[in-house]
Backbone bond lengths (Angstrom), bond angles and torsions (degrees), N, CA, C in turn:
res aa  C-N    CA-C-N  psi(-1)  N-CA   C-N-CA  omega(-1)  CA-C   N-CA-C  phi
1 X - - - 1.454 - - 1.524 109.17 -
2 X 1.094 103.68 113.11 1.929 107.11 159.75 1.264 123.50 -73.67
3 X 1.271 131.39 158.87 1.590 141.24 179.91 1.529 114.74 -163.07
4 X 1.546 106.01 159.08 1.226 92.02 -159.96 1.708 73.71 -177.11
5 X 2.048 95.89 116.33 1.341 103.53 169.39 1.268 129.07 -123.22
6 X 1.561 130.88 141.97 1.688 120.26 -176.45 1.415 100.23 -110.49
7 X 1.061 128.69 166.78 1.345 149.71 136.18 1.565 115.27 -86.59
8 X 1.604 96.99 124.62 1.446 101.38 172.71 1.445 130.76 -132.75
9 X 0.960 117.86 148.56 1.923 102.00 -168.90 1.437 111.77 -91.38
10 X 1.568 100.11 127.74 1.530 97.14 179.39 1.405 104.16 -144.80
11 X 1.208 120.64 -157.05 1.879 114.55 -155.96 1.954 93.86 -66.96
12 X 0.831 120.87 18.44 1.814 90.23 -178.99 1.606 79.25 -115.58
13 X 1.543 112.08 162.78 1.865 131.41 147.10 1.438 115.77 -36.79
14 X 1.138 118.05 -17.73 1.784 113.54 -165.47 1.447 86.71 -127.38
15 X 1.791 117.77 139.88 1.246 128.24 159.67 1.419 128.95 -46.89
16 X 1.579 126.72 147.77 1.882 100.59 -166.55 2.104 68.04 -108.58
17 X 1.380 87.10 162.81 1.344 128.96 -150.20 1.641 98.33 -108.28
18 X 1.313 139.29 72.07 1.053 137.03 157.53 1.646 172.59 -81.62
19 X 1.380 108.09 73.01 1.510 123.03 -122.36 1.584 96.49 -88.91
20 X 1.239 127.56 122.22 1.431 143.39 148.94 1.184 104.56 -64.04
21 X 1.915 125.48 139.35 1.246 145.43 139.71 1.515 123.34 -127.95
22 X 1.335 105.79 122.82 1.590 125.19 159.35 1.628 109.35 -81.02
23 X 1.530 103.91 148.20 1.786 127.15 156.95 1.524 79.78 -171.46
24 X 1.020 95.90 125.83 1.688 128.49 165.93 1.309 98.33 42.80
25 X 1.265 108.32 -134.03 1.802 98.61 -162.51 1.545 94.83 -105.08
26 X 1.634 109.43 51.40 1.796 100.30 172.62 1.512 75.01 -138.98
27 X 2.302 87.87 127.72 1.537 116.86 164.79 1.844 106.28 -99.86
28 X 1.042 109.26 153.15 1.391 117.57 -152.16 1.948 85.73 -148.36
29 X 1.613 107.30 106.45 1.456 94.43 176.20 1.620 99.73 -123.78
30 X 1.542 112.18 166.45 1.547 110.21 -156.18 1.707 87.54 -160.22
31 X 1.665 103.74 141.14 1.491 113.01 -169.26 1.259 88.66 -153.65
32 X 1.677 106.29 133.40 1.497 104.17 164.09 1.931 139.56 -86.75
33 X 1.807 80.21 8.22 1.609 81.13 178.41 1.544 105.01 -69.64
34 X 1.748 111.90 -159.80 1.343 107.26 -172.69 1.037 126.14 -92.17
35 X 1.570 103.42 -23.32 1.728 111.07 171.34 1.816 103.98 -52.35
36 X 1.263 105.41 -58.33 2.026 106.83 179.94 1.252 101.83 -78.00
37 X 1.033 144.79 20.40 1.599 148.20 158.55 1.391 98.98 -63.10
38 X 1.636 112.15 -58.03 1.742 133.38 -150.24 1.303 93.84 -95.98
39 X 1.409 119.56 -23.50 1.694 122.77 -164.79 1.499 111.06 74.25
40 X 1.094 124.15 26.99 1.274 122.97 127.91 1.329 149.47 -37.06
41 X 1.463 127.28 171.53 1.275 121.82 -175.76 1.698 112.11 -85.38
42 X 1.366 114.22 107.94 1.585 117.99 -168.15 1.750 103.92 -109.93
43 X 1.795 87.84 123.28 1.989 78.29 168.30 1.524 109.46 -70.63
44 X 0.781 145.81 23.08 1.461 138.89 -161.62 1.442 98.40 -96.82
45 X 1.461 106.70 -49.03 1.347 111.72 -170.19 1.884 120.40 -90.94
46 X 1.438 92.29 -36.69 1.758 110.59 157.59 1.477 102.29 -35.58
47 X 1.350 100.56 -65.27 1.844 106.12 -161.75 1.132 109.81 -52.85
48 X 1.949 125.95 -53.25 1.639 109.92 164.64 1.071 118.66 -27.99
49 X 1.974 115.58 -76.62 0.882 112.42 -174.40 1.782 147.87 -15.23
50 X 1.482 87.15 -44.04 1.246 97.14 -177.62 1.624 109.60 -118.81
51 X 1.539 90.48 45.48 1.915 84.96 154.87 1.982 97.67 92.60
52 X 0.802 113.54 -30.53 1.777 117.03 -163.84 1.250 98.31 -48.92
53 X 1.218 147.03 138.50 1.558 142.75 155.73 1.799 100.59 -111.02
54 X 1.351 135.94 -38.33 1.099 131.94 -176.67 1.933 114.37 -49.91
55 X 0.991 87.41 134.05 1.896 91.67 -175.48 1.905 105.27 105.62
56 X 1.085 116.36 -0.18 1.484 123.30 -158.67 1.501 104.15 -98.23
57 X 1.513 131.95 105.93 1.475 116.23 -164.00 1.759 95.77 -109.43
58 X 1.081 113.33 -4.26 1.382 106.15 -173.49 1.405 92.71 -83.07
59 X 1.693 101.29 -176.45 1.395 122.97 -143.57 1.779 99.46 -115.56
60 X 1.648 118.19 38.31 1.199 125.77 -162.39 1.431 88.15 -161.51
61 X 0.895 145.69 64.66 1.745 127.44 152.41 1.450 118.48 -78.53
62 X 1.607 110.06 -25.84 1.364 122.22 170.66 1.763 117.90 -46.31
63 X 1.199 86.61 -48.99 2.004 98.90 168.29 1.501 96.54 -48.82
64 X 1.301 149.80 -32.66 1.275 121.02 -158.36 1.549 125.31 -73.26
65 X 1.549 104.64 -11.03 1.359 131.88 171.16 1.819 106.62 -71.56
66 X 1.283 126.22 -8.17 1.471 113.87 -166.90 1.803 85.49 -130.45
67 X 1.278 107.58 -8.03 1.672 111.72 170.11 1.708 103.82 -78.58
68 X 1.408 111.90 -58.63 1.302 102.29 134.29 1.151 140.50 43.53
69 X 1.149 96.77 -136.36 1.800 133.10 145.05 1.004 117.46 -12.37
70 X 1.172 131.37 -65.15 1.618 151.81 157.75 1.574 96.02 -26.01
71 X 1.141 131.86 -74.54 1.621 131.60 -159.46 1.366 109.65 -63.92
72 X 1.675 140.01 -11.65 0.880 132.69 157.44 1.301 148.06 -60.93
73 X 1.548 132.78 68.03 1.032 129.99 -165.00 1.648 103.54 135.19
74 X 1.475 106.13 -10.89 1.643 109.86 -171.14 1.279 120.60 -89.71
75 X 1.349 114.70 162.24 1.645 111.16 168.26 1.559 117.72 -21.60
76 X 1.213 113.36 -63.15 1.441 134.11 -163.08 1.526 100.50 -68.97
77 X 1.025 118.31 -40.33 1.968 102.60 -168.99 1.914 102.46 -63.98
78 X 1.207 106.68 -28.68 1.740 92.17 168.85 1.610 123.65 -57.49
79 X 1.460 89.72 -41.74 1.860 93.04 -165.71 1.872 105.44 -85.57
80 X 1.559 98.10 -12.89 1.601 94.29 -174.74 2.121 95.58 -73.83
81 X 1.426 99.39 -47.32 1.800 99.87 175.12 1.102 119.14 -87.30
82 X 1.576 141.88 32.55 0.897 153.61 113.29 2.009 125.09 -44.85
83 X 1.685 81.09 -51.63 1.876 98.31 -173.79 1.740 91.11 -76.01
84 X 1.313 118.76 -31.67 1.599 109.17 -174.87 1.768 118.80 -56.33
85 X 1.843 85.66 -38.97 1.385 70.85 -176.82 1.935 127.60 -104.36
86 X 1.232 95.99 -10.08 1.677 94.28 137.57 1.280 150.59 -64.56
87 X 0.988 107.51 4.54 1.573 128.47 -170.09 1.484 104.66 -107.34
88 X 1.846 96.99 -38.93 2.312 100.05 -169.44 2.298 70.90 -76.95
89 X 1.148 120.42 -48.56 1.623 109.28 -166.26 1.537 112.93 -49.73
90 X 1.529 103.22 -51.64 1.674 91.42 -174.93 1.880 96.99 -71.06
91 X 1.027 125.30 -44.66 1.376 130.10 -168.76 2.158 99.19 -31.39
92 X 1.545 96.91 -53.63 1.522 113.12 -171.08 1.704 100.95 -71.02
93 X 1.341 132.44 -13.44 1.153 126.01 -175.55 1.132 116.30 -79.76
94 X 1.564 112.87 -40.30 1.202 138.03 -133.85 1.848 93.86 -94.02
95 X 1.507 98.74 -33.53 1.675 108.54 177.51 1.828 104.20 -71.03
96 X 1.605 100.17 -36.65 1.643 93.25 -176.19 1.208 105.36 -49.73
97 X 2.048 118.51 -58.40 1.196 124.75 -152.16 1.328 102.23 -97.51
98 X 1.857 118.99 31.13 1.869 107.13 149.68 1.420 102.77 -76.92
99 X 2.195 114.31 -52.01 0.848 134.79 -169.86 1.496 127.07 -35.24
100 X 1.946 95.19 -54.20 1.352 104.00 -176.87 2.146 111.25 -70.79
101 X 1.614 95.25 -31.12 1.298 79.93 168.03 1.606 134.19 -57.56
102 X 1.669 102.06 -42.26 1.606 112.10 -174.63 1.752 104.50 -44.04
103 X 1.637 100.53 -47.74 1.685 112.78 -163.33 1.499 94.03 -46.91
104 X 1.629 108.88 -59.99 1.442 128.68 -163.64 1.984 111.88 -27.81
105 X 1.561 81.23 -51.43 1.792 105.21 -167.04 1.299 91.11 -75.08
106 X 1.420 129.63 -48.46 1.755 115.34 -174.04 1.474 119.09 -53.07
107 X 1.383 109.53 -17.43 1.700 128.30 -159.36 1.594 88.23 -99.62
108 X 1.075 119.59 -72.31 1.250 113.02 177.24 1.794 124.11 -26.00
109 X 1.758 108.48 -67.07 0.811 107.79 175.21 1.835 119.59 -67.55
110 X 1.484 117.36 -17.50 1.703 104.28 162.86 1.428 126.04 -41.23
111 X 1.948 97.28 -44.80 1.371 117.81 -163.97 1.395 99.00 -66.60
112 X 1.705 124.18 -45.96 1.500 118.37 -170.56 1.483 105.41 -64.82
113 X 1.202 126.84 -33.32 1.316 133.46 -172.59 1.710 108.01 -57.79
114 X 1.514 99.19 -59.36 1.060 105.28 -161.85 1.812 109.85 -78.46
115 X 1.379 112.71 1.23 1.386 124.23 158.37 1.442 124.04 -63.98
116 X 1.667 107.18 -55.36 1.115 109.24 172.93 2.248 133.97 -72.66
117 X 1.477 93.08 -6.00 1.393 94.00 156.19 1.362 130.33 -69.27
């Protein structure tokens, strides 16, 4: 088994502690903030994933390129492009339903308008 850990700075005083593990083609990622406390979805560990070095206080950000590496072919590269492309979907929804709200409020306010004539 390989491993490979950073420290990264995030809202608490103390660095959260984020440890990558390889065995065969299963990646195994681990963060000590609270979202990866519960095993939740943590940007801490997303952000390696995908290349981020900013937030990284340890003395290895270069490793994040062989952290990397690791996700190719692994459990995780399905479910990470899985979340990609629900994310551009809700991302595209989320613009419909600013839109449809704005309309909503223009309609609304016609109706108050057209009350007070």
């Amino acid at each position: 088994m390989e491993q490979i850990e950073f420290l990264v700075k995030g809202s608490s005083l103390e660095p959260y502690v984020v440890t990558f593990t390889k065995e065969s083609d299963n990646l195994n990622a681990y963060c000590t903030c609270r979202a990866g406390l519960v095993g939740t979805y943590c940007k801490h560990r997303i952000n390696i994933l995908n290349g981020v070095k900013e937030g990284i206080v340890s003395n290895n950000a270069r490793e994040v390129e062989i952290v990397m590496s690791w996700l190719v072919g692994s459990d995780l590269e399905k479910a990470l492009s899985d979340y990609e492309v629900e994310e551009n979907v809700f991302q595209e929804a989320a613009l419909v339903f600013e839109k449809a709200k704005k309309r909503l409020s223009k309609a609304k306010k016609a109706i108050a308008e057209a009350m007070r004539k």
